[in-house]
N, C-alpha and C positions, 0 to 999 in steps of 0.2 A: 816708069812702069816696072821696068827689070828691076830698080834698085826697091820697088816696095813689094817683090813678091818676094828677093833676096830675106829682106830685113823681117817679113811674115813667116821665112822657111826659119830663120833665128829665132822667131820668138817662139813656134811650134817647138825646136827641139830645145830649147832652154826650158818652155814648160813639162818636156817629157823626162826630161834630164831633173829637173829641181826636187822631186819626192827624193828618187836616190841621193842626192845632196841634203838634204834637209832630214833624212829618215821616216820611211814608211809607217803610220800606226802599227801599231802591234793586234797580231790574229788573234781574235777572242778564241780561249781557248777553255775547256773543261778538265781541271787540272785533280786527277784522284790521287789521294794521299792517305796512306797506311798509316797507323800513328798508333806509340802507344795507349795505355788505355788512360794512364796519369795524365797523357797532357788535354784532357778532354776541354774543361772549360778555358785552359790559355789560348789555346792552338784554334779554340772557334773565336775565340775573340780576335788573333793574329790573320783570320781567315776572312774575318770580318772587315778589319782595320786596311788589308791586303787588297779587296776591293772597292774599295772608294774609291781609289785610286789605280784600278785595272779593269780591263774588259774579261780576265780571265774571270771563271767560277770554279772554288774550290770545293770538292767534293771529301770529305775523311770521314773517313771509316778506321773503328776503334776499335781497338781487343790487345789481348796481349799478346807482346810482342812474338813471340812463339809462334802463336795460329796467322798472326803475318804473314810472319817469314814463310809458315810451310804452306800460305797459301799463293804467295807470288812465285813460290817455287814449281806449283800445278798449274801456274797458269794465268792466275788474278791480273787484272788489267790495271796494276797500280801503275801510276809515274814516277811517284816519292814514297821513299822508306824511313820512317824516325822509328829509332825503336830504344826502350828504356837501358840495353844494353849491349855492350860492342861482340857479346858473344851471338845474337845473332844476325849482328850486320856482319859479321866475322863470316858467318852460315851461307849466306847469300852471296859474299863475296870469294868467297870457295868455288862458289859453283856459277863464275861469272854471270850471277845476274843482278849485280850494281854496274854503277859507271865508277869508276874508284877515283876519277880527277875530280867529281861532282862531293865525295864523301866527306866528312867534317865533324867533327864535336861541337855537338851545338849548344849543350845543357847540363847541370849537374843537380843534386838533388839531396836531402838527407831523408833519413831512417827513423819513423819514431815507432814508440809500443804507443797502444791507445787503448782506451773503453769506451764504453755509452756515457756520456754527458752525463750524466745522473747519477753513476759511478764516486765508489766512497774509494776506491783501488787508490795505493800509493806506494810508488816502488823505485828505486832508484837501481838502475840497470850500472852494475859491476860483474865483475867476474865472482861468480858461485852464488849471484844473486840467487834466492830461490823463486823461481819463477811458478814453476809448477804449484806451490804453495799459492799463490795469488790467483792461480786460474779457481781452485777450489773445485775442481773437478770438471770445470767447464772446458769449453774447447778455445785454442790460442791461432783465431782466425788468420791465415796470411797468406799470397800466393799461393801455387805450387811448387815448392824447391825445386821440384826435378827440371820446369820448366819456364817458370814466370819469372823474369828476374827479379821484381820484388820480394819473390819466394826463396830463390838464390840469395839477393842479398842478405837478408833475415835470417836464415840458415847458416850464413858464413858469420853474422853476428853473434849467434847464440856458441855457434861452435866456438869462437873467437872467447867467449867471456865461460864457457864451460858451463852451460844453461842445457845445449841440445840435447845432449842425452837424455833429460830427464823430464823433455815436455815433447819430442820426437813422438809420441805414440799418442799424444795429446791435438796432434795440429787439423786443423778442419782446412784442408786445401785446397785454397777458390781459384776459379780460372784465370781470373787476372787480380790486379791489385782492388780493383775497384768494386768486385764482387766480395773481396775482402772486407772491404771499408764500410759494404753495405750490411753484412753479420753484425756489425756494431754499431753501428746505425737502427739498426731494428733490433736490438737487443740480444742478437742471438748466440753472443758471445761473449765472455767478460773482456776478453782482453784480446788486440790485434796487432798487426806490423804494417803498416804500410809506410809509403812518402810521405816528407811533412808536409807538400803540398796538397797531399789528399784529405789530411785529415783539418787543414786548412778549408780545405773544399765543403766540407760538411760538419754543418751546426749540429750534426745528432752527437758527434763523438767528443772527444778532446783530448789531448796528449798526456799521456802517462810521466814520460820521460823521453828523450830525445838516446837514439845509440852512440855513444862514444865516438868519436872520428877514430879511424885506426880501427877499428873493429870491425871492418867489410871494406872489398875494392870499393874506388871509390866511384861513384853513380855517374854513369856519363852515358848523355842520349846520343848516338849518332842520326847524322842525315845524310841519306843520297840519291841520286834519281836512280831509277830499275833501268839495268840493261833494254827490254823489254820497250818502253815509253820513251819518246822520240817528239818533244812537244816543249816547244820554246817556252810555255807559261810555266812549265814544272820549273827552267831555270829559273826565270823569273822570282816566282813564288819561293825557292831556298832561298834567292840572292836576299831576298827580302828578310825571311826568317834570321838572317845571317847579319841583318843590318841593325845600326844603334836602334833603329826604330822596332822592330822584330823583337830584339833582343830585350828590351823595355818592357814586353806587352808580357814576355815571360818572366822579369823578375816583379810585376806588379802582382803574378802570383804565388810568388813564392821562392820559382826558381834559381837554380845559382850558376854563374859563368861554367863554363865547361872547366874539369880541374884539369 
């Protein structure tokens, strides 16, 4: 009798003991994710592919990377930051609200000029190309320089090839890249700058010419969870972004290895 309540007391705490041995599910958790505004249809697909195989639900929310940053700065309840450039994971990291062991180059990208699809434009981007001549008066859609980094990088291109000066007073400056891509899309501009992923993205436009490599830093997304968010699916969800599998779902559209 002693020796089966003995051998009952062992089998109680082997089954209390065996989850920690074996490892516990994982807490479903609601994972919000800032993200630039380029990686729109990768990053749901990666969001998508991420869940099959998690109890987490991934929440991203889009714009450029700019109104991010200054929004997890007021307070935004993000977990993860991807942002199209290391100047404002640089921003956030300043003012310790990343996790800087969590941070990473996750993506790279290029540069193209575009039009509307139905466009007779043909230009080959060099230095003194005349550009301003090919807009014919119209506006040369792209970011915001001052703030969007696809409007930085664009701007470091043109300066780089000695085009700026002469289409600077010419530029129609959308809030993100994608507000860009959409002026050329709807016709509303001859000529734009965005990623070649975006213009990948959309059947209205198609590429003029691609930027020279050398002619703007080179495109690198960082990722890292916000100081702020404290939520084992946000690891989860980079580790994943981070992985061959992750990293697939983004060069299926386009993207290129972090340089």
């Amino acid at each position: 009798m002693r020796a089966s309540r003995l051998l009952t007391s062992i089998a109680a705490f082997v089954a209390a003991l065996l989850p920690l041995w074996l490892g516990s599910p994982a807490r479903a958790e609601d994972v919000v994710v800032f993200a630039a505004a380029s990686l729109k249809e990768s990053l749901d697909e990666a969001a998508r592919q991420y869940q099959t195989n998690s109890p987490d639900k991934i929440l991203v929310s889009y714009a450029a990377s700019s109104a991010l940053a200054k929004q997890i700065e007021a307070g935004a309840p993000a977990d993860v930051f991807i942002s199209a450039d290391l100047e404002w994971m640089d921003y956030l990291a300043t003012r310790n609200l990343i996790k800087p062991a969590t941070r990473a180059d996750l993506l790279g990208n290029t540069l193209v000029l575009i039009a509307p699809k139905d466009s007779t434009a043909a230009l080959k981007l060099a230095p003194g190309t005349d550009l301003a001549a090919a807009l014919k008066g119209g506006k040369l859609a792209m970011g915001d320089p001052d703030h969007v980094p696809a409007g930085k990088y664009g701007k470091a291109a043109l300066e780089k090839l000695g085009i700026w000066a002469s289409v600077q007073n010419s530029v129609a400056r959308a809030e993100n890249v994608r507000s860009a891509l959409a002026f050329l899309a709807r016709g509303e501009a001859p000529l734009g700058i965005v990623y070649g992923t975006d213009a990948a993205a959309e059947k209205a436009v198609k590429i003029v010419d691609t930027f020279p490599a050398g002619s703007y830093p080179p495109i690198i997304y960082p990722v890292a969870e916000t100081a702020s968010g404290n939520k084992a699916g946000a690891a989860r969800f980079v580790a994943f972004l981070r992985s061959a599998d992750g990293k697939a779902v983004f060069q299926r559209y386009g993207f290129l290895p972090a340089p």
